[in-house]
C-alpha positions in Angstrom: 182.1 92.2 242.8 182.8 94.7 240.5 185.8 93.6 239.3 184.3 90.7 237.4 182.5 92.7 234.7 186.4 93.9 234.2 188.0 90.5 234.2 185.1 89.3 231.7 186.3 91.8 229.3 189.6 91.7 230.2 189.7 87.8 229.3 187.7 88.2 226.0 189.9 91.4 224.9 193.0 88.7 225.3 191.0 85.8 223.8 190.9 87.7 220.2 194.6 88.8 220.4 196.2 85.6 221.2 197.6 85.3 217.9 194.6 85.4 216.4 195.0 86.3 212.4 192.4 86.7 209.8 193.5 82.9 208.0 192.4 81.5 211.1 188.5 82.6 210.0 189.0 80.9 206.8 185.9 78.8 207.6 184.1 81.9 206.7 185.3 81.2 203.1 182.9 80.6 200.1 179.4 81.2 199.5 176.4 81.3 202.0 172.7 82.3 200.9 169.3 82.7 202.9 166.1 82.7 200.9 162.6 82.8 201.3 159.4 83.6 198.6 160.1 87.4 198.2 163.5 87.9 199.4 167.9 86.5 199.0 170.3 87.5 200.8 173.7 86.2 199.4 177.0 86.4 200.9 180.4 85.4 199.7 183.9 85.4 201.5 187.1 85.1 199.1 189.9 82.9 200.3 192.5 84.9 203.0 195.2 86.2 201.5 197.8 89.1 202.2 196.3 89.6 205.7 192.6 90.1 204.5 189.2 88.2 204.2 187.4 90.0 201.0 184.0 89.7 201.0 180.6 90.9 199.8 177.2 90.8 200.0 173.7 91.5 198.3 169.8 91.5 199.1 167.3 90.8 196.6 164.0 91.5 197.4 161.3 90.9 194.9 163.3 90.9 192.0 165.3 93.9 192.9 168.6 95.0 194.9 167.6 96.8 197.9 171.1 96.5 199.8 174.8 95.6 199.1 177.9 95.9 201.3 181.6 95.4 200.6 183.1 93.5 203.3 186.6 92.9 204.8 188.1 90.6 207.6 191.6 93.1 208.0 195.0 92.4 209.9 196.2 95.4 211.5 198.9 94.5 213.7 197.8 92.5 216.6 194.2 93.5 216.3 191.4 91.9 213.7 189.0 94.5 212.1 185.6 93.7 210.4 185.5 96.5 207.7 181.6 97.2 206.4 180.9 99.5 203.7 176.9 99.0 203.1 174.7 100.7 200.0 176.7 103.6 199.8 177.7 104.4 202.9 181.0 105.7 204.6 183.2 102.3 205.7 182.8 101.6 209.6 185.5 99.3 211.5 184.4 97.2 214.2 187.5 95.5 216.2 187.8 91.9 217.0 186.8 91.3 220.6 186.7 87.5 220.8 187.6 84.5 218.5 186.9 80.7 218.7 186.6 77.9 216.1 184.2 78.9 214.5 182.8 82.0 216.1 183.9 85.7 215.8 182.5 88.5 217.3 183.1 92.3 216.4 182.5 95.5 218.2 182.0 99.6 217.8 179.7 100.8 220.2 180.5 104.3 218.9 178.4 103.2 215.7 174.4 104.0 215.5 173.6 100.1 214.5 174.8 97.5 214.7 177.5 97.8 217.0 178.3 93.9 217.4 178.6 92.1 214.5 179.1 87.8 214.9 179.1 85.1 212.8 178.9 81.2 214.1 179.5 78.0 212.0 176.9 75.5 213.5 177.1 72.2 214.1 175.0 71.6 210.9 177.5 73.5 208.6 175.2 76.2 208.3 176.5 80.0 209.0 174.9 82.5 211.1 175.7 85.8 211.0 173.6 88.5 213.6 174.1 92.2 214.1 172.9 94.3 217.2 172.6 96.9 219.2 170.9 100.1 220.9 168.5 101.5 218.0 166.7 104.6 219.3 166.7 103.2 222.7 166.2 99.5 222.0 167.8 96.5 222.0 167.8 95.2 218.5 169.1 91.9 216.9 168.9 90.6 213.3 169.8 87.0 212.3 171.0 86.0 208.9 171.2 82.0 209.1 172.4 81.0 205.9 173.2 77.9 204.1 176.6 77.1 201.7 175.5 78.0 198.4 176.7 78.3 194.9 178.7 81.8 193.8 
């Protein structure tokens, strides 16, 4: 019985490097936006080119920036990296550990939080993106469902 925790991971670590590039997430492309009475949260994913996804984001809460992050979607040989670099912070890489149309899912579980990253394209069009982990003992998830917006 043990050996199926293995083969689960096993068959997921082979899912994401079955010629999986980053012009295959080009779904991710464009512009995607959550909003509510006090806060926006804006995302926005540039075209792949040269191997890379380029993207960025930015939360606006009441009137003022409160977070941004460079983002990246990087070819590195075989392997897929999600590249973060958040509100001044040093850049963290989380590896590609499984890919289907339209889902991807990232992973560092050396990294304080997150240490998964995924983003799904529902049914509806609509993107959502979710980042978890262990945060001072405790599962945590956060969900950003966002709609296509205008850059």
């Amino acid at each position: 019985m043990a050996l199926i925790p293995v083969l689960v991971l096993v068959v997921s670590a082979a899912q994401a490097s079955s010629g999986f590039t980053v012009a295959d997430a080009s779904w991710l492309a464009g512009c995607w936006t959550q909003r509510s009475e006090t806060r926006q949260y804006d995302e926005q994913w540039m075209q792949p080119a040269g191997g890379t996804l380029i993207g960025m984001s930015r939360t606006v809460s009441r009137g003022r920036t409160s977070a941004w992050e460079f983002l990246q979607l990087r070819q590195d040989g075989s392997d897929v990296h999600y590249i973060a670099t958040p509100s001044n912070q040093a850049e963290t890489r989380f590896k590609l550990t499984e890919a289907r149309d339209g889902y991807l899912k990232f992973e560092n579980p050396a990294h304080d939080f997150p240490q998964v990253i995924t983003y799904t394209r529902r049914d509806d069009g609509s993107l959502l993106a979710q980042i978890s982990g262990s945060m001072n003992g405790q599962t945590r998830v956060i969900d950003f469902p966002m709609q296509r917006g205008g850059c």
